[in-house]
LOFI-118505 format. One record per residue: x, y, z of N, C-alpha, C in turn; residue in three letters. Coordinates in steps of 0.05 Angstrom, whole numbers, plus 32768, in hexadecimal, padded with zeros to 4 digits. Example, Ala and Ser with C-alpha at 12.3 -4.5 7.8 and 13.67 -1.06 7.14 Angstrom:
residues 2
81087F8E809C80F67FA6809C81087FBE809CALA/81017FD3808E81117FEB808F81028001809DSER/
***
This chain:
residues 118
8A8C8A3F87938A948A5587A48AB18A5187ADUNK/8AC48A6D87AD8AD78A6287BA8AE48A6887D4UNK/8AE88A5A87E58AEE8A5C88018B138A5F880BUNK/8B1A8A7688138B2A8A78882A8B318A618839UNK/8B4B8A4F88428B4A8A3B88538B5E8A47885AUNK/8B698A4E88778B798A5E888E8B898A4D88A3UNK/8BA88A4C88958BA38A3688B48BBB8A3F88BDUNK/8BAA8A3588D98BB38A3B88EC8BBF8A308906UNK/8BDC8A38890F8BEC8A1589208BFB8A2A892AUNK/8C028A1C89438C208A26894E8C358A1F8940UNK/8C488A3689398C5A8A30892B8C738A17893CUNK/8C6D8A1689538C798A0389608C7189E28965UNK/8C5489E689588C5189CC895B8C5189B3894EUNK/8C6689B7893D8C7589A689278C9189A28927UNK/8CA3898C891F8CBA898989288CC289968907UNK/8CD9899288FF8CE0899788E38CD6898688D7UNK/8CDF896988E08CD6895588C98CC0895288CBUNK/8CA7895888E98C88895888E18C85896D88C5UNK/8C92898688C28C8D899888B48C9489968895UNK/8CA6898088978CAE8974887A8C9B89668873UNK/8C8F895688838C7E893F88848C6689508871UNK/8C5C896588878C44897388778C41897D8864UNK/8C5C899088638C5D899688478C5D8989882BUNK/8C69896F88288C66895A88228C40894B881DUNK/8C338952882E8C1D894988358C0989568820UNK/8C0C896F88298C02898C881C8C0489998803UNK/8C1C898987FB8C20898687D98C0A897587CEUNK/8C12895D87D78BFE894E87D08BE4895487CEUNK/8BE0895A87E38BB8896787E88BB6897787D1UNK/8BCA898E87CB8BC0899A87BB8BC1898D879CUNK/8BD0897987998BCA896D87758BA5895E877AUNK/8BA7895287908B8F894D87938B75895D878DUNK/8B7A897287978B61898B87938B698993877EUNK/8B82899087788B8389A187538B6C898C873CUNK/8B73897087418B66895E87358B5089578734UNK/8B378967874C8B1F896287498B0D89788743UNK/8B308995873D8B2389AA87368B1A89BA8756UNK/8B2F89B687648B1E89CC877C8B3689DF877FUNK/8B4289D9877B8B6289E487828B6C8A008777UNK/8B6B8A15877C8B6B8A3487728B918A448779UNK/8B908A4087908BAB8A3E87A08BB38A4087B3UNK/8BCE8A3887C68BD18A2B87DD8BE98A3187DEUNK/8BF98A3D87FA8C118A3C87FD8C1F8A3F8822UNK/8C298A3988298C328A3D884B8C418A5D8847UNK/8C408A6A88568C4A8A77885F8C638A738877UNK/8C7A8A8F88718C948A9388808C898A8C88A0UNK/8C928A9588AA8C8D8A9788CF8C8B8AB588D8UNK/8C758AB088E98C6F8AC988F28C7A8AE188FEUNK/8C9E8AD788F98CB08AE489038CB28AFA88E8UNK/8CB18AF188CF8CB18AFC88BA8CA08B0E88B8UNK/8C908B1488C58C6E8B2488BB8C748B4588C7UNK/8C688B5088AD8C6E8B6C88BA8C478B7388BCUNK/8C408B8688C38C268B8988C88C2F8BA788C0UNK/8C118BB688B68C0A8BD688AE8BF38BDC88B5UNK/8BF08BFA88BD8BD58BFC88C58BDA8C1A88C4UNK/8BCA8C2B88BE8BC78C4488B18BAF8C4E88CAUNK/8BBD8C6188D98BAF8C7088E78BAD8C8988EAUNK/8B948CA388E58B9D8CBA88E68BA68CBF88C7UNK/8BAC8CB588B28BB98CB4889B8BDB8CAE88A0UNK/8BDF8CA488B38BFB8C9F88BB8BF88C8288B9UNK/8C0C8C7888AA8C178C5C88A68C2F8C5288BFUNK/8C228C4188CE8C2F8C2E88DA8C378C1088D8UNK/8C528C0F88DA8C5D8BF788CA8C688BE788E5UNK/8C658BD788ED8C728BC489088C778BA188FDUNK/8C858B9F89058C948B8589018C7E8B728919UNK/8C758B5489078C6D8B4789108C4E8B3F890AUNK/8C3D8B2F89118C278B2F890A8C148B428918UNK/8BFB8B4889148BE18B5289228BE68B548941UNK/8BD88B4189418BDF8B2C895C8BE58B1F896FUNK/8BEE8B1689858BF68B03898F8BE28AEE8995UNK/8BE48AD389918BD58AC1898D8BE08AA3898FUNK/8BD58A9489A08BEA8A73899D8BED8A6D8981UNK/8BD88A7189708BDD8A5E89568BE48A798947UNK/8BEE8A72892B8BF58A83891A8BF38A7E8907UNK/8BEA8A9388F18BDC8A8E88CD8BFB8A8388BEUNK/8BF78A6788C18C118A5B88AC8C0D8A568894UNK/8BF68A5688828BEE8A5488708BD28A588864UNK/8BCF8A53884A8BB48A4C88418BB28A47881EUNK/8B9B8A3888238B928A32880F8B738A3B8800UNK/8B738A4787EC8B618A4C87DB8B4F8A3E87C2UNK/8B398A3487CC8B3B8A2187C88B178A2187B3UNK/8B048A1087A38AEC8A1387968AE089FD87A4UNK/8AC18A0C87A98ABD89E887B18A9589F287ACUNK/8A9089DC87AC8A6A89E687A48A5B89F287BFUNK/8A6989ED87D28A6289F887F68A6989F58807UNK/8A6689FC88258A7789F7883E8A8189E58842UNK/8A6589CF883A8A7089B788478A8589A48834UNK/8A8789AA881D8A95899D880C8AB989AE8818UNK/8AAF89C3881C8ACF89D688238AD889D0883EUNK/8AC489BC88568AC989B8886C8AD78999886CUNK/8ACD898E88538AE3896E88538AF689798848UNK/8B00898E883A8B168993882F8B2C89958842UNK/8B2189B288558B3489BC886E8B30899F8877UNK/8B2D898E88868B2D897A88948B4289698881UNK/8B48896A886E8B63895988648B7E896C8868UNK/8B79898C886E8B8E8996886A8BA389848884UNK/8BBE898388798BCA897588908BCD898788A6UNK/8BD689A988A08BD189B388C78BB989AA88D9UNK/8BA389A388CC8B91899E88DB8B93899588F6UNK/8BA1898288EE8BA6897189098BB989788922UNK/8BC6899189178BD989A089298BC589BD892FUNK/8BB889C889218BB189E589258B8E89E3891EUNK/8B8689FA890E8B708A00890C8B6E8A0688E7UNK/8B598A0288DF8B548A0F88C28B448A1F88C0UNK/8B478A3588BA8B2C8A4C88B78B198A4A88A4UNK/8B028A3F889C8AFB8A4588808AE38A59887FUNK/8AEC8A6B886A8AE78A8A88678AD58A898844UNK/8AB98A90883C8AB48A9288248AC78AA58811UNK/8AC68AA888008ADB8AC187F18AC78AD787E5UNK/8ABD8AEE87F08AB78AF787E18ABB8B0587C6UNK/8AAA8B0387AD8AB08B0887A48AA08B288799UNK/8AAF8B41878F8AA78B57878D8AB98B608771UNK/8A9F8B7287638AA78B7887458AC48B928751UNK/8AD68B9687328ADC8BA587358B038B928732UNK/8B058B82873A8B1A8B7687458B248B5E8736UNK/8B458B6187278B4A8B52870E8B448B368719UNK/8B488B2787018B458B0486FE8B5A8AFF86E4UNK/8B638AE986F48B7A8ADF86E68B7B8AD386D6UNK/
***
């Protein structure tokens, strides 16, 4: 099955070089999960300053700068990831390195006909 992993941290609660550190970290994790075959794909995201949000109301398109939200932590990344079940996808998130700074979401993926594969 493959699972959604969401994570989630204050973008403040990392210095640069913690953030080098992880990224660094997070490379790694992912040759790891490439090599046992769980690994689908993974990447951090800009800062939430970057984020534009849309939302179609009335048939009118509204476009606003910024996320959803306001929220202490913020979606800095994720990883996409195979695993045989939750709990095999819950030691996964538990190595992601934000862990230890933020939160990991883990989300099943549904899957529904109709929709390409790569």
């Amino acid at each position: 099955m493959k699972y959604m992993m969401l994570v989630y941290l204050d973008e403040q609660a990392m210095t640069e070089e913690e953030r080098a550190h992880c990224y660094v970290e997070s490379a790694q994790l992912t040759q790891d999960l490439n090599s046992t075959g769980n690994y689908l794909d993974a990447s951090p995201l800009h800062s939430v300053a970057t984020a534009t949000s849309v939302r179609v109301r009335d048939g009118k398109r509204l476009v606003t700068d910024g996320p959803f939200a306001e929220t202490r932590e913020q979606l800095g990344g994720y990883y996409l990831i195979e695993a045989k079940d939750l709990d095999e996808a819950i030691g996964i998130a538990e190595r992601i390195p934000p862990a230890s700074f933020g939160t990991i979401e883990i989300r099943p993926v549904m899957e529904i006909a109709g929709l390409p594969t790569n």
